[in-house]
C-alpha positions in Angstrom: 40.6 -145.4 23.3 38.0 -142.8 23.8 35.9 -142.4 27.0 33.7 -139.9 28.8 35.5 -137.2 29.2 38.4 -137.7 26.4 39.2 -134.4 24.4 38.8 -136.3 21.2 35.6 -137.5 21.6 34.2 -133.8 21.3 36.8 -133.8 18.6 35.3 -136.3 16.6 31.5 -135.3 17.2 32.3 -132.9 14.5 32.0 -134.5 10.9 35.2 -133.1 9.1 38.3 -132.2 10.6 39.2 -128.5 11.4 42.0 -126.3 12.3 40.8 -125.4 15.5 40.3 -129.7 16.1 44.1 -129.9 15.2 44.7 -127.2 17.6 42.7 -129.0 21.0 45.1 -132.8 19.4 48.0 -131.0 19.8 47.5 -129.2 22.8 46.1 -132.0 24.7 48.0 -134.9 22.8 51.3 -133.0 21.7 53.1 -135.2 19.2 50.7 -138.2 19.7 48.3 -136.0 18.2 48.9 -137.2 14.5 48.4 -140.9 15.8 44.8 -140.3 17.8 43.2 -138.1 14.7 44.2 -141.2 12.5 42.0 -143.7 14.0 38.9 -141.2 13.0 39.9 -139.9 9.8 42.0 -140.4 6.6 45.8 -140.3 7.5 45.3 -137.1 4.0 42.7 -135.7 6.0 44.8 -134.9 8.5 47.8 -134.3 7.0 46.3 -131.2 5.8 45.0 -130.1 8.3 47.9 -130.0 10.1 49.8 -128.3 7.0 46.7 -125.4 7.2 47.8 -125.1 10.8 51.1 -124.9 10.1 50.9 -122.4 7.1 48.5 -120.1 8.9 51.3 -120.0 11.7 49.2 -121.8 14.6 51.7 -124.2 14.9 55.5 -124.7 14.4 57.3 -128.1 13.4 60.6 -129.9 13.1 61.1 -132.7 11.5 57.2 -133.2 10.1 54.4 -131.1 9.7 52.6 -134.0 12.0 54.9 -133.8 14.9 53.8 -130.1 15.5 53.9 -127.8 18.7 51.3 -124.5 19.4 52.6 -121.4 18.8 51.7 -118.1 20.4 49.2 -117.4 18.1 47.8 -121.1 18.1 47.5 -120.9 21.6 45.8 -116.9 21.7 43.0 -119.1 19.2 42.2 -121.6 21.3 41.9 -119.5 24.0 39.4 -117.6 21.8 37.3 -120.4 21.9 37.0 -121.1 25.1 36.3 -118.0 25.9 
């Protein structure tokens, strides 16, 4: 449920899902972050998203790309935007 002050509701002020969006869902929602970027945009959306992250090494997984954690160099880019 979003509220003042929830992460994804800058998340979803943006009108198509990014990298850098996957990035703030995982940090701030670890594995839920797959189920809260589903009830704003299509489950394939998402999905490859999350596979970008993954492939461009911003992320590492285990069992699915979905259920993914920051790496080093995910965590380096969002503090690059912050910043």
């Amino acid at each position: 449920m979003k509220g003042p002050g929830d992460p994804l509701e800058e998340i979803v002020e943006q009108s198509e899902l990014n990298t850098d969006m996957i990035l703030v869902a995982v940090r701030d929602y670890g594995f839920a972050a797959y189920d809260v970027l589903v009830k704003e945009f299509p489950s394939d959306v998402v999905v490859a998203e999350f596979t970008k992250a993954a492939r461009a090494g911003l992320t590492s997984f285990g069992v699915g790309v979905h259920l993914a954690s920051l790496t080093d160099k995910g965590r380096e880019r969002l503090d690059s935007l912050t910043t």
